[in-house]
N, C-alpha and C positions, 0 to 999 in steps of 0.2 A: 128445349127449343120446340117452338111449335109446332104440330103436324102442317104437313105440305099439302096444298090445294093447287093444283092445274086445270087453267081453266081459257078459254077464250077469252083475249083482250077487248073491250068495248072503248067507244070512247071518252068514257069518263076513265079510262086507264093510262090517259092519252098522256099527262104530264109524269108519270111515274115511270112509264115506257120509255120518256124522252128523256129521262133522268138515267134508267139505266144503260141504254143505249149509249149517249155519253161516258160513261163510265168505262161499258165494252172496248170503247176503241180505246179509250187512253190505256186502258188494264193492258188488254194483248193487241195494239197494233198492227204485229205480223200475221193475226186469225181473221184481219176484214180488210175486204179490197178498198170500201169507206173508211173518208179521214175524220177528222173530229171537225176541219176546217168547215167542211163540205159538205158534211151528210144530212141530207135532209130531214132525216127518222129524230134529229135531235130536237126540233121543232114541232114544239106542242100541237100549233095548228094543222102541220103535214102530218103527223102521227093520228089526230082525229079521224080527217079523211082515211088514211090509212086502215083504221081500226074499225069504220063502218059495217055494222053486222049484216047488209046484206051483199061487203066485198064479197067474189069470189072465194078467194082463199085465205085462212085462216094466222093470225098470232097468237102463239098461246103462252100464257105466262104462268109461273110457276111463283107461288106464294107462301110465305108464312106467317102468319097470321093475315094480318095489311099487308105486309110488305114485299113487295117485287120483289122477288132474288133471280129470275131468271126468264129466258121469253125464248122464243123461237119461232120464224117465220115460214110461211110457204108463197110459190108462187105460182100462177103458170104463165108461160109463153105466151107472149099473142097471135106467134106466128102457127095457121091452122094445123101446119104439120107437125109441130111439136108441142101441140094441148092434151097429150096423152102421159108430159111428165108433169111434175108440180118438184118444184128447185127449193129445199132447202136455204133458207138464208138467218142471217142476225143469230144464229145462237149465241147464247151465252150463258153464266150462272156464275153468280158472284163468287169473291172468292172464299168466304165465310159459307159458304150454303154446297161448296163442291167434295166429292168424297162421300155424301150422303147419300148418293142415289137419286139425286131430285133430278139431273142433268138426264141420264137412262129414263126415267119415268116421263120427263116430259117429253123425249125424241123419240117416245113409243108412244106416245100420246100423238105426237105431229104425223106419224104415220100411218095411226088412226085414223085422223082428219083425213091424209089423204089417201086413204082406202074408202071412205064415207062421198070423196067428190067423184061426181059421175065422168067417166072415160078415163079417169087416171089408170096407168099401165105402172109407173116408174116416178121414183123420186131422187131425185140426183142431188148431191150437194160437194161442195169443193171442202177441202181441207189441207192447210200450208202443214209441211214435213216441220215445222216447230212446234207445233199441237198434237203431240204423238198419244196423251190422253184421251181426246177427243177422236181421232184416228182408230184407235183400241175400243172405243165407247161406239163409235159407228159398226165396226163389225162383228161386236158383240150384238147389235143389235138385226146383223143381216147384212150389211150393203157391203158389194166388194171395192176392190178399188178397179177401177180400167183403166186405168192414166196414168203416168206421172209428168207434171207440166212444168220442163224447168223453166226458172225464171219468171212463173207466174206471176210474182208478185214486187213491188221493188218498195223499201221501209226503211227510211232516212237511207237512201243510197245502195241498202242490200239489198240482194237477189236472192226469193225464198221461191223453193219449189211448191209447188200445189198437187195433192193426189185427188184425183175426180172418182166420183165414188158414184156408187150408183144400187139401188136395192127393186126388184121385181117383185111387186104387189099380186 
């Protein structure tokens, strides 16, 4: 298998993006508050925009050779009093490419990024009690949990709790 390249999304990443994106929510449903119906990120041309290198805040995807296997976003606020966090969103990594460590490398890579953006204090990101991998992968990496949010989530009619998690940069 190829070695892994983590790298910033641009917008010629834009249709590959919108490809795995799709793929995410149908994979684990219960790991995105986005539906498949609805999500804008599945759209080539929102994902352009999106991907613009002088956004703010970064996506970063995770490769092997060409091929996407995995991406993670960030974001920040626009409200003035909370531009000190950048929010975690869209992780994902396929599920041929998980177990290798690409998933770890690239949520230390995204917390690179926002250590690199000016005034970030904190990065927060949510995670449903069904993603106990990912859950384990976040605190191995630092964030704790502050939360537990029942019912955050509701998926074909279930109720999935959400842990909010949080790591000081």
């Amino acid at each position: 298998m190829p070695e892994a390249m983590i790298r910033r999304l641009v917008p010629s990443d834009a249709e590959a993006f919108a490809t795995l994106r799709s793929a995410s929510l149908a994979d684990v449903p219960d790991a995105f508050a986005a539906s498949p119906a609805t999500d804008r990120f599945t759209n080539t041309d929102a994902v352009r925009e999106l991907l613009d290198p002088a956004a703010p805040a970064p996506v970063l995807g995770a490769f092997r050779g060409d091929e996407l296997v995995g991406a993670a976003g960030l974001f920040v606020p626009h409200h003035a009093k909370m531009e000190h966090k950048a929010v975690v969103w869209g992780t994902y990594v396929m599920p041929a490419a998980r177990g290798s460590g690409l998933g770890e490398a690239l949520m230390r890579a995204l917390v690179d990024a926002a250590r690199a953006m000016p005034g970030i204090d904190w990065v927060a990101l949510d995670v449903s009690v069904t993603a106990a991998a990912a859950h384990r992968l976040y605190e191995r990496i630092g964030f704790s949990s502050w939360g537990l949010e029942p019912d955050g989530l509701r998926v074909a009619g279930r109720s999935i709790d959400v842990h909010h998690m949080g790591l000081r940069l």
